[in-house]
C-alpha positions as CSV (number, residue, x, y, z in Angstrom):
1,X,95.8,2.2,193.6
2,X,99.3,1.7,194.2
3,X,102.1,4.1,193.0
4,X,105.7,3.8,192.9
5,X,108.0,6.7,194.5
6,X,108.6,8.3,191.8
7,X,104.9,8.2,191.1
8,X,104.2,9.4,194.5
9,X,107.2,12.4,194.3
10,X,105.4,13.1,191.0
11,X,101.8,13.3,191.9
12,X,103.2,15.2,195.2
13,X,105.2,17.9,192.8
14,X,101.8,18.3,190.7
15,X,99.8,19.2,193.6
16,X,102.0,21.6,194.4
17,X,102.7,22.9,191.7
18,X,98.9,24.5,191.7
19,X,100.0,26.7,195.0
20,X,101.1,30.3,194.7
21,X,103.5,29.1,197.8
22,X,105.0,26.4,195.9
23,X,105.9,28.6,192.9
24,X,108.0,31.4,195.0
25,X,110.7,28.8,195.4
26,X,111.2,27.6,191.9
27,X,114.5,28.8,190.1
28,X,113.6,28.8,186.1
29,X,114.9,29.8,183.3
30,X,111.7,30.7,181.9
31,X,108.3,31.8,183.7
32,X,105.1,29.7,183.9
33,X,103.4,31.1,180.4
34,X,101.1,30.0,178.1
35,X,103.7,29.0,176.0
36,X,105.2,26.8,178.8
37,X,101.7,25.7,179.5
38,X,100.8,24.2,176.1
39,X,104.1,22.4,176.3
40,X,103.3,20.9,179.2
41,X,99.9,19.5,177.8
42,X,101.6,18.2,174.7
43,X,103.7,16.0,177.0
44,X,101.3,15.4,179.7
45,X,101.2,11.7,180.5
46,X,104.1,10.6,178.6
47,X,107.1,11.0,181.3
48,X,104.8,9.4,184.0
49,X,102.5,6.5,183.0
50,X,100.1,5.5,185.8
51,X,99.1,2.3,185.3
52,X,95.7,2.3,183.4
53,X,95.9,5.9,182.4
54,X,96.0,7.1,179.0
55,X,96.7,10.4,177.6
56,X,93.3,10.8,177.1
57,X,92.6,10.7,180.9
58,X,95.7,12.9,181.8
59,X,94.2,15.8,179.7
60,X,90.3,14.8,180.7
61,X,91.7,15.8,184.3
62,X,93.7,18.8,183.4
63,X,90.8,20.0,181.9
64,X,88.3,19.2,185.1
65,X,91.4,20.4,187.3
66,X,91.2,23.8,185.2
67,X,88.1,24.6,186.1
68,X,88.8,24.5,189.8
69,X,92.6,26.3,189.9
70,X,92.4,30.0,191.2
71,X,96.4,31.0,190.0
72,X,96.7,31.0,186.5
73,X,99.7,33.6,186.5
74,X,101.0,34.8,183.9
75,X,98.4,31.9,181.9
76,X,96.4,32.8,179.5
77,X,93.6,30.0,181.1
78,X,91.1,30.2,178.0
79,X,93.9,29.6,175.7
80,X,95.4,26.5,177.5
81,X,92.4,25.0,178.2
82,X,90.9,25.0,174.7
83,X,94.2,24.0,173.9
84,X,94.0,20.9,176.2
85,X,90.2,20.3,174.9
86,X,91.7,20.1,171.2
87,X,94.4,17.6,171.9
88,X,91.6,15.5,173.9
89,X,89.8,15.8,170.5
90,X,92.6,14.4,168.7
91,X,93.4,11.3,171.7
């Protein structure tokens, strides 16, 4: 598959995202939560369509992906991923 840049700088910013390293860099105004979490999921796929993927496969990886990530933080993991199951439900 071929991805644009700013697929690539994307993809490259989600994978990161998932290590404890990446996140002692990261200036917000508000820490990773639950809350920021299930905001996330209700916009996952939308700012950066792949082409082929749906929304329905964004949240069918999260959901694989959750099941294999060790730092959840201050996430409350149950709560987001039944959260991503129910909106995979609905897509």
């Amino acid at each position: 598959m071929n991805l644009t840049n700013t697929e690539q700088q994307h993809l490259a910013g989600v994978l990161a995202m998932n290590t404890k390293k990446a996140f002692t860099g990261v200036k917000s105004k508000r820490p990773w939560t639950t809350t920021v979490e299930i905001d996330y999921l209700d916009t996952i796929g939308d700012n950066y369509p792949v082409q082929g993927k749906t929304k329905r496969d964004f949240l069918h990886g999260y959901i694989q992906g959750a099941f294999r990530r060790t730092e959840w933080g201050n996430i409350d993991a149950d709560k987001a991923i039944a959260y991503a199951e129910k909106l995979l439900a609905k897509a």
